[in-house]
N, C-alpha and C positions, 0 to 999 in steps of 0.2 A: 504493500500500500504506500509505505515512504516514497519507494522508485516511481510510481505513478504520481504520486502527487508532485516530485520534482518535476517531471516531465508536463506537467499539465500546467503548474502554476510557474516552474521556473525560479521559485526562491532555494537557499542555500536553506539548510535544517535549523541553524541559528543568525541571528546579525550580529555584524562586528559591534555595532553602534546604535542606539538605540538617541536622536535629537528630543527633547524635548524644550519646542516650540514659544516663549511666553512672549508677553507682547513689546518687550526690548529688542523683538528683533526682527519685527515688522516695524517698526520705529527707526531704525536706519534705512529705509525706503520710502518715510513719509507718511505712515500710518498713524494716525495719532492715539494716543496712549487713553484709556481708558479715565483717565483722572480729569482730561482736556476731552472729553464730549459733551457732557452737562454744559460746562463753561459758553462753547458754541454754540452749542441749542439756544440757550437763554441771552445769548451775547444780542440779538434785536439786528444781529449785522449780515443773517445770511436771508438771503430775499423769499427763498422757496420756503423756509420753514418759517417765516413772519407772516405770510400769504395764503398757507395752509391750513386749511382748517386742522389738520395735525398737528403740526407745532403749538397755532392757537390753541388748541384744546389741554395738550400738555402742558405745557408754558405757562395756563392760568391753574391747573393742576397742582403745580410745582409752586407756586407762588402763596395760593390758599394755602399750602399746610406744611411748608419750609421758609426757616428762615436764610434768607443767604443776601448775599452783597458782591454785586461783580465789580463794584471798584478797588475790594481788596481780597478779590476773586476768595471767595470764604462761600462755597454753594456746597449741599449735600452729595456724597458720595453714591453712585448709579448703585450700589449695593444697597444701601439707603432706602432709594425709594421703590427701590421694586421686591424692598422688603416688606416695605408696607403698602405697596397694594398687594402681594401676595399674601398678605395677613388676613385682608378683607376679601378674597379669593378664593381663597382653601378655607375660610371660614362662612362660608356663605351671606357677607355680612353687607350693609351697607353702610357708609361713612356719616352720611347725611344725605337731607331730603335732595341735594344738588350731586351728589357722589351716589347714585345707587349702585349696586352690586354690577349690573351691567356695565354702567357710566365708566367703572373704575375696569373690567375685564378689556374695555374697549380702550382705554388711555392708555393699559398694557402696550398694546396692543401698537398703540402708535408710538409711544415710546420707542419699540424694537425699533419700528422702519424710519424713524428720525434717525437711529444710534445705526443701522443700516445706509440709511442718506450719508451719515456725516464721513461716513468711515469712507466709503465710495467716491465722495468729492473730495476728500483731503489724502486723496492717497497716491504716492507718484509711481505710476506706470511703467516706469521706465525700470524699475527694481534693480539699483546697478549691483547692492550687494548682495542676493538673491542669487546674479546670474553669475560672480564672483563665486558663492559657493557653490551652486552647482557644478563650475568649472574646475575646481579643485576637488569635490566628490569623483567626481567621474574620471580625473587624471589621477588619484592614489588610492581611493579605497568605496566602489560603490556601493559595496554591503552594509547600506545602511536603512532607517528607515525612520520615519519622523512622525512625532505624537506632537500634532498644534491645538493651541487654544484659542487662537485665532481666528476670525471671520474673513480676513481679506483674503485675498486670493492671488496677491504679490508673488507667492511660492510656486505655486503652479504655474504662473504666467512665464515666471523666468526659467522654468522649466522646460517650457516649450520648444525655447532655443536651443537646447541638447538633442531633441527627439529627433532623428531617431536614435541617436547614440548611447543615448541615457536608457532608453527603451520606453518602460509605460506606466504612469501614474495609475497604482492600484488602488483606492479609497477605501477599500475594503466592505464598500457595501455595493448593494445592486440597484444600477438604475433603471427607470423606465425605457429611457433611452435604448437601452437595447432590443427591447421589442418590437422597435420602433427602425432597427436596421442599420443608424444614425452610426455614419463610420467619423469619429472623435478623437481620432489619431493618437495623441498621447494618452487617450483613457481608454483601454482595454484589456480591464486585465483578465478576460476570458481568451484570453487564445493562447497558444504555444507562442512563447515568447523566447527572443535572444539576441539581447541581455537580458537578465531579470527585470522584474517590473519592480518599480521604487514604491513601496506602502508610504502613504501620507493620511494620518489616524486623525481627523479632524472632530475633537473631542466636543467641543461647542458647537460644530455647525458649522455652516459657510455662506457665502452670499451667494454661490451660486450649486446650492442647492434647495431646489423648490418641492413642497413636502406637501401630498396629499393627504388630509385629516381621514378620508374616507378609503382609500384600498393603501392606506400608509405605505408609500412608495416617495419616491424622491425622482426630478425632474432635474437632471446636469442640464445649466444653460453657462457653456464653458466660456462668454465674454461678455455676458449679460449681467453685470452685478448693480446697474444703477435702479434705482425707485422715483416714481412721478407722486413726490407729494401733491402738486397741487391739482389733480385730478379726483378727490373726495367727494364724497357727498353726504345724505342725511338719510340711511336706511331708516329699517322700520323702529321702533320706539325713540325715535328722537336721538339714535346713539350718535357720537359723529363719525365716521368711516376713517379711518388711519391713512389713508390712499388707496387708489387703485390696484389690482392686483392685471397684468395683460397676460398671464400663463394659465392656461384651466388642463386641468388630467386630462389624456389623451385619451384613459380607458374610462373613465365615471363623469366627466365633464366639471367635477368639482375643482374650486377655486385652489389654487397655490397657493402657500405661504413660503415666504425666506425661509429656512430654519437654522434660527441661532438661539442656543439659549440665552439668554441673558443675564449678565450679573446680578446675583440674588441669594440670601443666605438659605434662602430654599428654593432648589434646582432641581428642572427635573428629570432626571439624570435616568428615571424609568421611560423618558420616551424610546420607543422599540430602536429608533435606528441611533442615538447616542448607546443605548445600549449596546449594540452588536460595536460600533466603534471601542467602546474602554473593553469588550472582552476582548477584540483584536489588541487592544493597548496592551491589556494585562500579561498576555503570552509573550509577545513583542518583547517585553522588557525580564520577564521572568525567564526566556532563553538568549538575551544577549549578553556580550562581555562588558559594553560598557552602556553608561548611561552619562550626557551631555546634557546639562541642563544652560538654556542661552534666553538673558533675559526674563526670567522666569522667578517671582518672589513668595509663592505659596501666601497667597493672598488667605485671609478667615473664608471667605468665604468662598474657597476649593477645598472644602474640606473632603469631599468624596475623592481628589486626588490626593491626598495625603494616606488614603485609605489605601485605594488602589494599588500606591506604590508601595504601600507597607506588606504588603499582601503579595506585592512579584518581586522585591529586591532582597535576592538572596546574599546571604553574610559575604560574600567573596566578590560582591560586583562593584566596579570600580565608578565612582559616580564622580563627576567634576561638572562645576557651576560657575558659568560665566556670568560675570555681570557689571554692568558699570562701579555699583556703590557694593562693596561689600559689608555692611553696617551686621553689628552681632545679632540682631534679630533674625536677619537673613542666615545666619550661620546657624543657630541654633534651630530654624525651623528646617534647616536640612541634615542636622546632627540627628535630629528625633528622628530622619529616617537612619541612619548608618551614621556610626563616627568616625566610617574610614573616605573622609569628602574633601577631595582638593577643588581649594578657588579659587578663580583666575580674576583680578579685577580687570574688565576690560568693555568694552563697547564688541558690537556685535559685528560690528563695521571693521575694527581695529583686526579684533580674534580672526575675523576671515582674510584680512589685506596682509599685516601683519607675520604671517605662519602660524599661526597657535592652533588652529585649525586641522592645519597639514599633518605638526606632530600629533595631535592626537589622533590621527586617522593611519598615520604610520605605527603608530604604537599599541595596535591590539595582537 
């Protein structure tokens, strides 16, 4: 069964390297950092989300029942507040007679696709260090495979430039797309392949994966990641529509949604296909030699990755942690997993330009 399954999927039995993804390293390509999205939302200076029935609706959301100040930029944390609508969510509860249960599932709701908008327009295209590391992947050591928490799609894009050499972005889950015949070049990881196809575990979600509620399937639209806020309207009880959605399932006609989870101290991490993703994570890192962690600070609110990896990283695996600021809290929430953690203080840009990169891809 092993010899067949080489042959069919074309991975090696273990990976030399196992990347794990955070958002320090979409941030050397222009991604903006999870702490700077709130800021822009409310900043009154981008035209689509002032104009939007979206924006407006969150933005007077955010205003009613936080206090913050953008002249000394002091606004609540995205964990914050979608902690407390998820409070009123999973409790079936209503806020007030202006916040009913619905009002507040529907502000969710546009929340996402603002934090989808912003991440989309401020994000540069061009991915030069992206295409840096891919280039040094594929010249020393390609057995690798990468666990992100990211929504952008910076990583695949600069992927593309490799293919076919690189081979094929495997996501590890199944799309619609394929029933559909849709030949996606760098994404097939159904065929006999050679080179291996690169796993990329996108723990969160992505912008351009589009998630049917009804036959729970997912819709690759591989250069489609923008959203038309100001295309909303007034469905039925007065909710306000988050924006338009132009993707409907192919097989049920139901509407598409992005799927990102959202930062929230309650995640939900039981949807089917984040699910099958962390069990692809879990194995991924429980048979590699090492683990790279880039950008990446174990935020409170990952605490299901703190689980996860307590759960795959066996006593003898080598973990090393990049990251601009190495401050002792960083140290010690990755001592709790292993005390055997070397770390690199460095930018994500430097590690890859630099060589830091190289050695560790020479060194398993």
């Amino acid at each position: 069964m092993k010899q067949i399954a080489r042959q069919v999927h074309g991975f090696p039995e273990r990976r030399d390297i196992v990347f794990v993804f955070g958002a320090g390293a979409s941030y050397a390509d222009g991604a903006p950092l999870q702490k700077e999205i709130l800021p822009i939302i409310m900043s009154g200076k981008v035209p689509d989300i002032e104009n939007s029935p979206t924006g407006k609706m969150v933005s007077e959301f955010i205003t009613d029942n936080f206090a913050w100040d953008a002249r000394t930029r002091a606004y609540p944390t995205l964990e914050t507040v979608f902690g407390f609508l998820d409070y009123f969510i999973t409790q079936d509860e209503h806020l007030n007679s202006k916040y009913s249960n619905s009002v507040i599932r529907a502000i969710k709701e546009g929340l996402i696709k603002l934090i989808h908008f912003v991440i989309s327009e401020k994000t540069n295209r061009q991915a030069k260090v992206y295409h840096t590391f891919w280039d040094t992947i594929m010249e020393h050591n390609p057995n690798i495979s990468i666990l992100t928490l990211n929504y952008d799609t910076l990583l695949e894009e600069a992927f593309k430039s490799s293919y076919p050499e690189a081979g094929y972005i495997d996501y590890g889950i199944y799309f619609i797309n394929y029933e559909m015949q849709e030949e996606n070049d760098w994404v097939r990881p159904n065929r006999v392949q050679n080179p291996a196809p690169v796993k990329i575990m996108k723990a969160h979600g992505s912008l351009n994966w589009k998630y049917c509620n009804c036959c729970n399937q997912v819709l690759l639209t591989p250069w489609d990641t923008k959203i038309n806020l100001l295309a909303g309207g007034l469905p039925g009880n007065h909710v306000p529509s988050a924006g338009s959605n132009k993707y409907h399932c192919p097989i049920d006609g139901s509407y598409l949604e992005t799927l990102i989870i959202p930062p929230s101290h309650i995640k939900k991490i039981s949807h089917p296909i984040v699910s099958q993703v962390l069990n692809q994570a879990l194995r991924e890192i429980r048979l590699c030699r090492k683990v790279i962690f880039v950008g990446y600070s174990f935020p409170d609110a990952d605490v299901h990755f703190k689980a996860l990896f307590k759960k795959s990283l066996l006593s003898q695996k080598e973990l090393v942690v990049v990251n601009r600021s190495i401050s002792d809290n960083l140290k010690f929430n990755y001592k709790s997993l292993s005390p055997e953690v070397r770390f690199t203080q460095s930018s994500f840009a430097d590690f890859v330009g630099n060589g830091g990169i190289t050695q560790e891809l020479s060194a398993v």
